[in-house]
N, CA, C and O of each residue as an XYZ file, in Angstrom:
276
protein
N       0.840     -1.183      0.000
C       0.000      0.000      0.000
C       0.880      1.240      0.000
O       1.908      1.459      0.640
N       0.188      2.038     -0.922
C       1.121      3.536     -0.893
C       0.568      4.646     -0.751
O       0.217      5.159     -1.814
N       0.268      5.446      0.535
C      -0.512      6.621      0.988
C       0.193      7.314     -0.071
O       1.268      7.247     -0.668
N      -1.382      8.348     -0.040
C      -1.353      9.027     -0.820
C      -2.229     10.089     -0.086
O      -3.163      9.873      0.687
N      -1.546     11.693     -0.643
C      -2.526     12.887      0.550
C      -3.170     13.500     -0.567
O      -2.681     13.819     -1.651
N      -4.654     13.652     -0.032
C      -5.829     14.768     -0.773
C      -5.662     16.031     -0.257
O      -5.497     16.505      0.867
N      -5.784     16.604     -1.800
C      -4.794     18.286     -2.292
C      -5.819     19.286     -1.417
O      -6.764     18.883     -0.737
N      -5.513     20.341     -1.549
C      -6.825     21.314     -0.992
C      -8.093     21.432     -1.818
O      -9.205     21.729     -1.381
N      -7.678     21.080     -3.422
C      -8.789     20.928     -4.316
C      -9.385     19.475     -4.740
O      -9.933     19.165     -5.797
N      -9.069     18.550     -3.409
C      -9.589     17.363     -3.265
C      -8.863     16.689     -4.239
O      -9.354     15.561     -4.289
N      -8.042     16.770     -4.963
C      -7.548     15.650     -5.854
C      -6.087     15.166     -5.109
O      -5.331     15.753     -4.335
N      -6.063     13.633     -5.803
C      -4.694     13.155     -5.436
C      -3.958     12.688     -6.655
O      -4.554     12.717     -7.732
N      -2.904     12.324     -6.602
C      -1.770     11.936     -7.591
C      -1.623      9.851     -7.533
O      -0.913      9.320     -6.678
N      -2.150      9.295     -8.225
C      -1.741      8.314     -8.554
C      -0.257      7.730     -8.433
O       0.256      7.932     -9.533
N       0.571      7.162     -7.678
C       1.772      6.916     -8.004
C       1.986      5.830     -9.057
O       1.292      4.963     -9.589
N       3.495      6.337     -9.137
C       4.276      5.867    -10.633
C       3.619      4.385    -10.569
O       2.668      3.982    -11.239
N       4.536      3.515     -9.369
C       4.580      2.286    -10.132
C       3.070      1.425    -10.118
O       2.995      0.238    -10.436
N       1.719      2.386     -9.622
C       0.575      2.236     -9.391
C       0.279      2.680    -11.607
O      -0.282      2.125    -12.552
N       0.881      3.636    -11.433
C       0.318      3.925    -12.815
C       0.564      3.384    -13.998
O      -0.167      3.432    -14.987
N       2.279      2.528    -13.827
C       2.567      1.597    -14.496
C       2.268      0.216    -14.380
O       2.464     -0.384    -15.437
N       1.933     -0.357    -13.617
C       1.345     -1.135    -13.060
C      -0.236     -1.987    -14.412
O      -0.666     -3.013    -14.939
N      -0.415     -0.464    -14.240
C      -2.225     -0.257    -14.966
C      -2.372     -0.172    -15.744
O      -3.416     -0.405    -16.352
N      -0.863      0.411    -16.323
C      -0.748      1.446    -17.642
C      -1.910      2.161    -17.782
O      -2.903      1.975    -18.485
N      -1.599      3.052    -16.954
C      -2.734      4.499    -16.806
C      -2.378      5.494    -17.884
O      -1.377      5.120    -18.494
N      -2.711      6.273    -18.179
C      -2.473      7.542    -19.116
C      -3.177      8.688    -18.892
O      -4.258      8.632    -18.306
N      -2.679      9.808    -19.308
C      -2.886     11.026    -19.077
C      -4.265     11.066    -19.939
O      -4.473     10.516    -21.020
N      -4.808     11.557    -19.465
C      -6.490     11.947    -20.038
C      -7.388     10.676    -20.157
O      -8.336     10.663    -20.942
N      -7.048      9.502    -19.287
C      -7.917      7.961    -19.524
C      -8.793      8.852    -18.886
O      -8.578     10.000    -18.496
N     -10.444      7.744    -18.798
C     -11.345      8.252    -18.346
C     -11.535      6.950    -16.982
O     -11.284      5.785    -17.290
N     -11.886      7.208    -15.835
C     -11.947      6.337    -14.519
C     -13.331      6.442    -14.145
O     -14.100      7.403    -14.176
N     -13.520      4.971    -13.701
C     -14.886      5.253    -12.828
C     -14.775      5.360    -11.098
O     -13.842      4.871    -10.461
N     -15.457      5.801    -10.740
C     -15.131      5.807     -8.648
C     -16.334      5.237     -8.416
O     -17.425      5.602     -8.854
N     -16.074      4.280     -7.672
C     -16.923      3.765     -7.018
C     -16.885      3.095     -5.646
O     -16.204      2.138     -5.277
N     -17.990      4.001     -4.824
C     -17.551      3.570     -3.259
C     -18.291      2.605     -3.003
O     -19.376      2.530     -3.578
N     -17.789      1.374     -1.839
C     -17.847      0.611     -1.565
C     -17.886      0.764      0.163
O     -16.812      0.769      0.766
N     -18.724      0.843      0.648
C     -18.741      0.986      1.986
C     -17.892      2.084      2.480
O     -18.431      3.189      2.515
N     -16.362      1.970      2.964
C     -15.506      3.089      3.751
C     -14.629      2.507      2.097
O     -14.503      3.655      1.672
N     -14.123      1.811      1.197
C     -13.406      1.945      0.503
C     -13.780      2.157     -0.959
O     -14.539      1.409     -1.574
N     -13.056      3.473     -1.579
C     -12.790      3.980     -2.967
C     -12.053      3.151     -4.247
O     -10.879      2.811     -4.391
N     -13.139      2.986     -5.042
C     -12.577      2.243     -6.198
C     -12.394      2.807     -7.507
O     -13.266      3.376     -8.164
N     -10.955      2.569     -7.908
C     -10.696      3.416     -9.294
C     -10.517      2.547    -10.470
O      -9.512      1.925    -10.815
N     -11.995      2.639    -11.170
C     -11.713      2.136    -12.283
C     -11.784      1.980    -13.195
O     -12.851      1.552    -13.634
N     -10.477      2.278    -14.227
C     -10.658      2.701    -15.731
C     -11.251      1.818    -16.473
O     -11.181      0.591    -16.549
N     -12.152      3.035    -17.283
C     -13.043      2.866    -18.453
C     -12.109      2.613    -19.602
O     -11.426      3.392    -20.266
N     -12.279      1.203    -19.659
C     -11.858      0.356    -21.038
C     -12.372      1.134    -22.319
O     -13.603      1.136    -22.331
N     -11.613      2.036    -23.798
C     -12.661      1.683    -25.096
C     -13.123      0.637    -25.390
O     -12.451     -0.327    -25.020
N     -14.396      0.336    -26.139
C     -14.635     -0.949    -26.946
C     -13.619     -1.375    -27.787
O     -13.289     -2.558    -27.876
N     -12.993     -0.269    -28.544
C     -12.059     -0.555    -29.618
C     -10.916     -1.571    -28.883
O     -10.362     -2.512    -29.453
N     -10.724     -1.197    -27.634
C      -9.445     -1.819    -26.784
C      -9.525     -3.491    -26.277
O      -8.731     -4.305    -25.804
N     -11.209     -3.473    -26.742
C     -11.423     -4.778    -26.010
C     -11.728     -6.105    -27.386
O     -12.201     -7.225    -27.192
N     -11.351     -5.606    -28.517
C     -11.356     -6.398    -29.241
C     -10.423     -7.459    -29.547
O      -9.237     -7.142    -29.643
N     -10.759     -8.668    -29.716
C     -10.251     -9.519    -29.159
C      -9.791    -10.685    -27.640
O      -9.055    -11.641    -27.398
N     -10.735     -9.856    -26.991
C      -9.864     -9.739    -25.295
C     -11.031    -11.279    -24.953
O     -11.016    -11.706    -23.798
N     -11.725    -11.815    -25.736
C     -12.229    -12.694    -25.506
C     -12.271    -13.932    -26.661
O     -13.234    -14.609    -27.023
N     -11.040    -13.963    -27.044
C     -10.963    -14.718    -28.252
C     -10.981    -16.203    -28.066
O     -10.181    -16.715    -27.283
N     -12.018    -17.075    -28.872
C     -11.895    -18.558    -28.209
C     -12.984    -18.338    -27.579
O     -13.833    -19.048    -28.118
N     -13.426    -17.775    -26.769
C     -14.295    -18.104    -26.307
C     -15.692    -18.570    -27.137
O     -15.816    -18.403    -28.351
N     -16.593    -19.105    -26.382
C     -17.809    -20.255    -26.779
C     -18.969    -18.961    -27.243
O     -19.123    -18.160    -26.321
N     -19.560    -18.731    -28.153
C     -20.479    -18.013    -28.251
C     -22.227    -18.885    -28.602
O     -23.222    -18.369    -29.111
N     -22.076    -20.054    -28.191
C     -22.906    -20.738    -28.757
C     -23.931    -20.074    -27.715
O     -23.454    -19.820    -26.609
N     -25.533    -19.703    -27.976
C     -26.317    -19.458    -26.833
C     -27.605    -20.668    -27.423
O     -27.940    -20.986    -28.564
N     -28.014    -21.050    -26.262
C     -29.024    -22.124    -25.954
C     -29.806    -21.210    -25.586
O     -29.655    -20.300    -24.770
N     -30.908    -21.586    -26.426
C     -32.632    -20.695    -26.584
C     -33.043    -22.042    -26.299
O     -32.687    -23.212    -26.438
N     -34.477    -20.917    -25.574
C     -35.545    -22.230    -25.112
C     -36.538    -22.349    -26.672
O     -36.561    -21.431    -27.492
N     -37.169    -23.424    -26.812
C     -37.668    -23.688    -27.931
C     -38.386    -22.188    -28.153
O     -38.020    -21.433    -29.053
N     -39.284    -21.915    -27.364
C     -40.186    -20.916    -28.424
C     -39.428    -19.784    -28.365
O     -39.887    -18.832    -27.734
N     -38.403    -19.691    -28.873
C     -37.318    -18.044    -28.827
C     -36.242    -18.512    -30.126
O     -35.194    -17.922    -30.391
N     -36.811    -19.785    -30.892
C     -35.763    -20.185    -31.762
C     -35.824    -19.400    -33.335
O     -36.962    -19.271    -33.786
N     -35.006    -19.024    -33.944
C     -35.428    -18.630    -34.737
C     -35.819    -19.141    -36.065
O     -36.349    -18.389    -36.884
């Protein structure tokens, strides 16, 4: 864990090897989401980025008879 202090304009600084880690970038877009007493940061994937990211996988879907086409 690596404290980190909130600025007077409420923001904080991500550290390095947190940001390399993530491979964060300057202008990504993050979601926050609280969780009881703990803050969750987490970047918004593009679609474009996620192509492929499920390759192999099974796409077969099982319909119940009257939904068949």
């Amino acid at each position: 864990m690596t404290p980190v202090t909130i600025s007077p304009k409420f923001q904080i600084v991500i550290p390095k090897d947190i940001r390399e880690g993530m491979d964060l970038k300057p202008g990504m877009k993050c979601e926050l989401i609280r969780m009881g007493g703990i803050l969750k940061v987490v970047p918004i994937v593009p679609i474009e980025q996620m192509m492929g990211a499920f390759k192999g996988i099974d796409t077969t879907v099982i319909r119940e008879p009257d939904r068949e086409l």
